[in-house]
N, C-alpha and C positions, 0 to 999 in steps of 0.2 A: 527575393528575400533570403535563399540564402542556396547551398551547391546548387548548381543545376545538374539536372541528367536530362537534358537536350540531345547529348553526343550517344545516347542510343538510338537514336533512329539510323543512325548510320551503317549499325552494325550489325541487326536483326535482333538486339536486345531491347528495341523499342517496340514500336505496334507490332504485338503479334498478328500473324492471320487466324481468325476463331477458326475453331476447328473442338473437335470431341472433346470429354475432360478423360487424362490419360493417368496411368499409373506411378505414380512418382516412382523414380530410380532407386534400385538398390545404392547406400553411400557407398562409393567408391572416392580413389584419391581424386585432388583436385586435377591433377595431371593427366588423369585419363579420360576426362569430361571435354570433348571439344565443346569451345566455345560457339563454335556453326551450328550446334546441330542443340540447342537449349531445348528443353521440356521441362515448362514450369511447372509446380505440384499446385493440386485444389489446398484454395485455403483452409479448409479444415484441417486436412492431412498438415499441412505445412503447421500451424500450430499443435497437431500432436506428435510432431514429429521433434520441434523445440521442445515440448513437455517432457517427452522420454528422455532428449538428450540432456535435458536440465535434471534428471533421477537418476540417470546412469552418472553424470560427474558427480553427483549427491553422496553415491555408494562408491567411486571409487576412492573419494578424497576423504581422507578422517579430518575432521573440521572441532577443536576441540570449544567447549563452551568459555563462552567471553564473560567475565563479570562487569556491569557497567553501572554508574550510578543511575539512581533514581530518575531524575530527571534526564536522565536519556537512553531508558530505558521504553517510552513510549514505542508502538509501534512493531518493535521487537516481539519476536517467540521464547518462551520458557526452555531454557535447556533442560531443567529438572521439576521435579518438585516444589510448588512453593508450598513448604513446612513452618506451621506457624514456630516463632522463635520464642514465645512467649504465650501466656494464657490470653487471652481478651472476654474479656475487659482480667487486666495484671491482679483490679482488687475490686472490691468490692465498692458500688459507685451508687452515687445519688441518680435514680429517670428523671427525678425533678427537681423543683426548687420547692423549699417547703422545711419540713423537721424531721429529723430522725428521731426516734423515740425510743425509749425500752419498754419490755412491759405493757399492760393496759393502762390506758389515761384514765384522768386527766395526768399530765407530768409537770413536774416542775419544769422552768424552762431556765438554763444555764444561760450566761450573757455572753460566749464568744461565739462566734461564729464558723462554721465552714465550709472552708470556700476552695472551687478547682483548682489545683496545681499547688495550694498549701501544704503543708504540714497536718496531717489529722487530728482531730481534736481525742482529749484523752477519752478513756472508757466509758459508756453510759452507764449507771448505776440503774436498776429498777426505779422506775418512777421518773425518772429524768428524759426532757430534750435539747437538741439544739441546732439552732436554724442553719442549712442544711443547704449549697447551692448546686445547681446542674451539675455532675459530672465530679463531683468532690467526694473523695474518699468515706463510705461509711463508718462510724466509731465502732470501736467494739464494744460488743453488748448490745448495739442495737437490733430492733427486730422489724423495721418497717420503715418506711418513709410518709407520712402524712403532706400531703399536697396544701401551701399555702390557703387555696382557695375551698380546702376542706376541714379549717380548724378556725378559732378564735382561739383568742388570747383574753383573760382577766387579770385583774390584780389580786393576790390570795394573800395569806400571812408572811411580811419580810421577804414577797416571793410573786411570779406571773406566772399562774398557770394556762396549760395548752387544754382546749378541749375539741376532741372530735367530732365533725359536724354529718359523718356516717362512719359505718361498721371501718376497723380497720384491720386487716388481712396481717399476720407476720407475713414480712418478706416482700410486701404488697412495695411495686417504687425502688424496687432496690436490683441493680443489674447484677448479678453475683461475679464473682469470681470466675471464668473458662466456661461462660454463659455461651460464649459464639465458637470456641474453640480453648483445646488445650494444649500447652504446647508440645510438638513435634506431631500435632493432626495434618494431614493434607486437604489444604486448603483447594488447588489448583493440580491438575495433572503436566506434566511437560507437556510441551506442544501450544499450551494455549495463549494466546495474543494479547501481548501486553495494550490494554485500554487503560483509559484514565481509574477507571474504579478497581482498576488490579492493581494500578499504583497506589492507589490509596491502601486498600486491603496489604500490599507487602507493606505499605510505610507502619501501619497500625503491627502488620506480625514481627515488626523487629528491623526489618530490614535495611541496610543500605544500600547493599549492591547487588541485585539478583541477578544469577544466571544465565543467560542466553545463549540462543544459537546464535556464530557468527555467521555476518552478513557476508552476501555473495559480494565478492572484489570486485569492480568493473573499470574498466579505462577506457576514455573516449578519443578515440584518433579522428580528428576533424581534416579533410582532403578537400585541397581545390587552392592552384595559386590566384586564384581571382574575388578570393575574401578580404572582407573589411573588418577589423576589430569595433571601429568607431567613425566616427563621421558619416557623411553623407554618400552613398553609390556616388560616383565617379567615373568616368574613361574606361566604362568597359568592367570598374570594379563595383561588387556589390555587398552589402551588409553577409555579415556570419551569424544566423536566425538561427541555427544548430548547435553551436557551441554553447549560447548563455541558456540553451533549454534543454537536452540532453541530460546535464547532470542533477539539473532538478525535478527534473520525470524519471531517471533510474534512483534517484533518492526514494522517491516516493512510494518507486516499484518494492522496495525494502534492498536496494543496492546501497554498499558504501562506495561510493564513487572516487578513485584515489588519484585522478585526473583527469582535466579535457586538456587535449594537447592538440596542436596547430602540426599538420603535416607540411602543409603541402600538398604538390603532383612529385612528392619525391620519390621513387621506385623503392631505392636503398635504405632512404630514412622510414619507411613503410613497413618494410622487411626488418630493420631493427626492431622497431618500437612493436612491433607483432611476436617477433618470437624471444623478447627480453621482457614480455611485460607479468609481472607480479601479479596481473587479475585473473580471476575465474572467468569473466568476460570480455573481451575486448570489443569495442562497439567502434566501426568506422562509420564517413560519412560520403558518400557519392564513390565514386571510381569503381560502381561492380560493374559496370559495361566492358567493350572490350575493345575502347577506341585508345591512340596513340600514347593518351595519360591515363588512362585507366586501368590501375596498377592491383587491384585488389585482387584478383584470378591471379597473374601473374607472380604476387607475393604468397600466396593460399601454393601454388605449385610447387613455387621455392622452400617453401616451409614444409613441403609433405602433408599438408591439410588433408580431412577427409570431407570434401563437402555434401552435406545433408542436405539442404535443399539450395536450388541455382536456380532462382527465379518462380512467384507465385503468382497464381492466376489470381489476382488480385487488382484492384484500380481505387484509388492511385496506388503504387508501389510494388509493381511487379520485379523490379529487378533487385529485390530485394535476396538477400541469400543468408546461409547458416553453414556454418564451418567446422570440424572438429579439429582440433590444435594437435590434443594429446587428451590423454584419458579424465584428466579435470579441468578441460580451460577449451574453452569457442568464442568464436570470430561471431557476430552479427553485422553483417554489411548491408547498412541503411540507404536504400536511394537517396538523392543532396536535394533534392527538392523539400520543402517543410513540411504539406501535409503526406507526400509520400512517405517521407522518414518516420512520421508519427504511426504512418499504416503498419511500417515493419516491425516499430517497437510494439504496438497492439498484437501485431500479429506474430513474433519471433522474439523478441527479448522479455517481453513479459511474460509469456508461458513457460519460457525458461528460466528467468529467476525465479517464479513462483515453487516448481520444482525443485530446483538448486537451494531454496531456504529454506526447504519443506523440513518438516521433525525429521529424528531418523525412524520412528515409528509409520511413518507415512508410505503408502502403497508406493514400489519402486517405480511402476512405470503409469502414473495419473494421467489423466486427461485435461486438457487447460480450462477447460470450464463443465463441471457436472451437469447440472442447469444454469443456464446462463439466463439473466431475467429476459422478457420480451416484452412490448407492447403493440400497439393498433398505429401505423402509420396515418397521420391527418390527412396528405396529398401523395398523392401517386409522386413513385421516383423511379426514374430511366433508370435502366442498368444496361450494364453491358452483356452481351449477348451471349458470351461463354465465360467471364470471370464475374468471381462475388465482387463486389462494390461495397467503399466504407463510406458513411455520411454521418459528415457534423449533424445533428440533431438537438432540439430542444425537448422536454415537455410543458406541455399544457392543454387542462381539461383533460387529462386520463389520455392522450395520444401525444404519439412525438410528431415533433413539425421540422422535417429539414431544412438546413439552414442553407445560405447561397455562400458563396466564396467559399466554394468547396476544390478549387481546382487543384492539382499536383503543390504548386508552384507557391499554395496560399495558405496565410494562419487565420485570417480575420473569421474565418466561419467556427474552426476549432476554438478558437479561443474564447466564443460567448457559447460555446456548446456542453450539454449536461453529458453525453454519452457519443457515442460511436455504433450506428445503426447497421447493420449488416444484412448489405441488400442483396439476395442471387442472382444467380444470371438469368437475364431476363427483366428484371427488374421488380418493380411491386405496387401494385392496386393499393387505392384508400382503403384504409380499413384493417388490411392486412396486417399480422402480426410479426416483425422484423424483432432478431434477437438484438439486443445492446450492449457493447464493451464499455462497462463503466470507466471513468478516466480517474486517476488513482488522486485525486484533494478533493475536499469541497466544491461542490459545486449550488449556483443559486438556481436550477435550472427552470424554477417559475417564474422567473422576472427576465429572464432574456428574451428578446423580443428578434424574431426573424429578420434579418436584413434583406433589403430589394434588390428585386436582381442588379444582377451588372452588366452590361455590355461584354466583358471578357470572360463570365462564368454564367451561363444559363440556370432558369430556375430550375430545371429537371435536369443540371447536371449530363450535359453532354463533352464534358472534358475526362479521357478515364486515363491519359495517361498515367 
């Protein structure tokens, strides 16, 4: 389905032999890391290890706030204040439909009408009303609103009067004037996430275009000459499952993504597009191994990289790695298999954009998840004996149920999955509580229904390449 990383078992970058969990390295360059002698970091470590280095490029790059309109503004962080720009409610408004009134009734009742987004009707005099709709501007002079279904109407002399059918309150129905806010109050503090109802709220305080932090840059280098744009696998060649899903999972992460671009196995075109690229992130795909085309070590040296972590005890996606370029810009080199790739970005690219788009108010060096939710696993799940293990998972009935087609190689489990289950080593009893990486859209995860195993992917998951 799409890179493979097969060509590690070649080279000691595939099955590790289990052994102890060790202490991740101090970063050093990538040049002085032999490739023989690998020691992958525990996944926790390894996500707070992208968390720090996504806070340190945070502080050293000044990133100035972006103005964007409204409508694509969702999603987004507040650069500043949002200050209301205007009173709300601007003027004085009808709660309801009904009569504004002056004075104690009964009132004469005037024949035009007022209605929202009109022109206001002139003055009330003492004694006078008139009918009076949702949200339309009070007259002056009046003192109340009387609710249609609290008055009648007679015919009086040359005239209709109104009468109240209980007490009526001045003021009573009537939204004043800088009722919710006046303007230059702070509404919102910087920092906070733009949702649907902040859009509303700025669109009501004035606004067009608010403020934001700009989003982390990220560029996708897609590796491997044996991709397919389209058609059908072929002669050895196979579809590119990483390219068309890449940029809309680091979209979702809060990346602006400012291309997915097609390498190749080309060494040189590799090392260009790495140390010429304009993003805060650059994200490859397969070639962290250290066989004949597996160029990314080899370009990471060339470049003077400092790399952070070189491999996670992880399944699927251990050869997954983290690079530092220069003081604002990292490499994340994703294994080419699909659900491994998806492990690295769970596990290495999202804790560091999370970071990287953090306020500047935000604690410098965070951790990727403070509490991360948990629940009670339905069926026991194999793990691996010395790495954590990630599983597509569903819920239902208050426990998650893993899903099959969980192998390296596979999307069909991911793709009907609400979460990403995080199994230890060793693996986990029914019942048990296993943390969960939420996956960044919508998910319907009560209606997905478990898929039967498969001949190539066991129910309990005994594939961890």
């Amino acid at each position: 389905m799409g890179r493979r990383t097969g060509r590690t078992s070649r080279t000691g970058r595939g099955r590790m032999t289990p052994g102890p969990p060790v202490t991740p390295p101090a970063p050093v360059p990538a040049s002085q890391r032999g490739h023989g002698h690998h020691r992958a970091t525990p996944w926790p470590e390894a996500r707070a290890l992208a968390a720090r280095a996504g806070a340190g490029a945070r502080a050293a790059v000044d990133r100035p706030p972006v103005r964007v309109p409204l409508g694509q503004a969702l999603g987004r962080t507040l650069a500043e204040p949002l200050r209301a720009l205007t009173d709300l409610p601007s003027f004085d408004s009808s709660a309801m439909d009904g009569w504004a009134v002056a004075g104690p009734g009964p009132w004469r009742v005037r024949e035009e009408s007022v209605l929202a987004g009109h022109a206001g009707a002139a003055a009330l005099a003492p004694g006078e009303a008139v009918r009076i709709a949702t949200g339309a501007r009070v007259p002056a002079g009046a003192t109340a609103v009387v609710r249609t279904e609290h008055s009648r109407t007679e015919p009086g002399a040359g005239t209709v009067l109104l009468h109240p059918l209980r007490e009526v309150v001045p003021g009573q129905d009537v939204r004043p004037r800088g009722q919710e806010c006046r303007t230059g109050d702070e509404l919102l503090p910087a920092g906070a996430l733009v949702g649907p109802a902040v859009l509303g709220l700025a669109a009501a305080a004035g606004y067009d275009e608010p403020a934001v932090l700009a989003r982390p840059r990220v560029e996708v280098l897609v590796l491997g000459d044996e991709l397919l744009t389209a058609g059908l696998p072929r002669e050895g060649l196979i579809r590119d499952a990483l390219g068309p899903m890449l940029g809309p999972w680091l979209t979702a992460l809060g990346a602006e993504v400012l291309a997915t671009r097609r390498i190749g196995d080309d060494a040189e075109a590799l090392y260009e597009a790495v140390t010429t690229s304009a993003a805060d992130l650059v994200v490859t795909t397969g070639g962290t191994a250290a066989g004949p085309v597996d160029h990314v070590h080899r370009v990471l040296d060339k470049a003077g990289a400092t790399l952070l972590v070189d491999g996670v005890k992880v399944r699927p996606g251990h050869p997954m790695l983290l690079a530092r370029l220069d003081a604002g810009r990292h490499l994340v080199g994703l294994p080419g298999n699909p659900l491994a790739a998806v492990s690295g970005l769970l596990t290495l690219a999202a804790p560091l954009l999370a970071a990287l788009a953090a306020p500047p108010s935000a604690p410098a060096a965070p951790g990727p998840d403070p509490a991360p939710p948990a629940a009670p696993v339905r069926d026991g799940v194999q793990g691996h004996p010395h790495d954590t293990r990630l599983v597509p998972v569903v819920h239902r009935d208050g426990l998650v149920v893993p899903l099959h087609y969980n192998g390296p190689a596979m999307l069909r489990g991911i793709a009907a999955a609400g979460a990403m289950a995080v199994v230890p080593p060793g693996g986990a009893e029914p019942g048990q509580r296993l943390e969960l990486l939420a996956l960044p859209w919508p998910t319907e995860p009560t209606t997905a229904t478990p898929t039967p195993p498969s001949p190539t992917a066991p129910a309990r998951g005994a594939c961890f390449t």
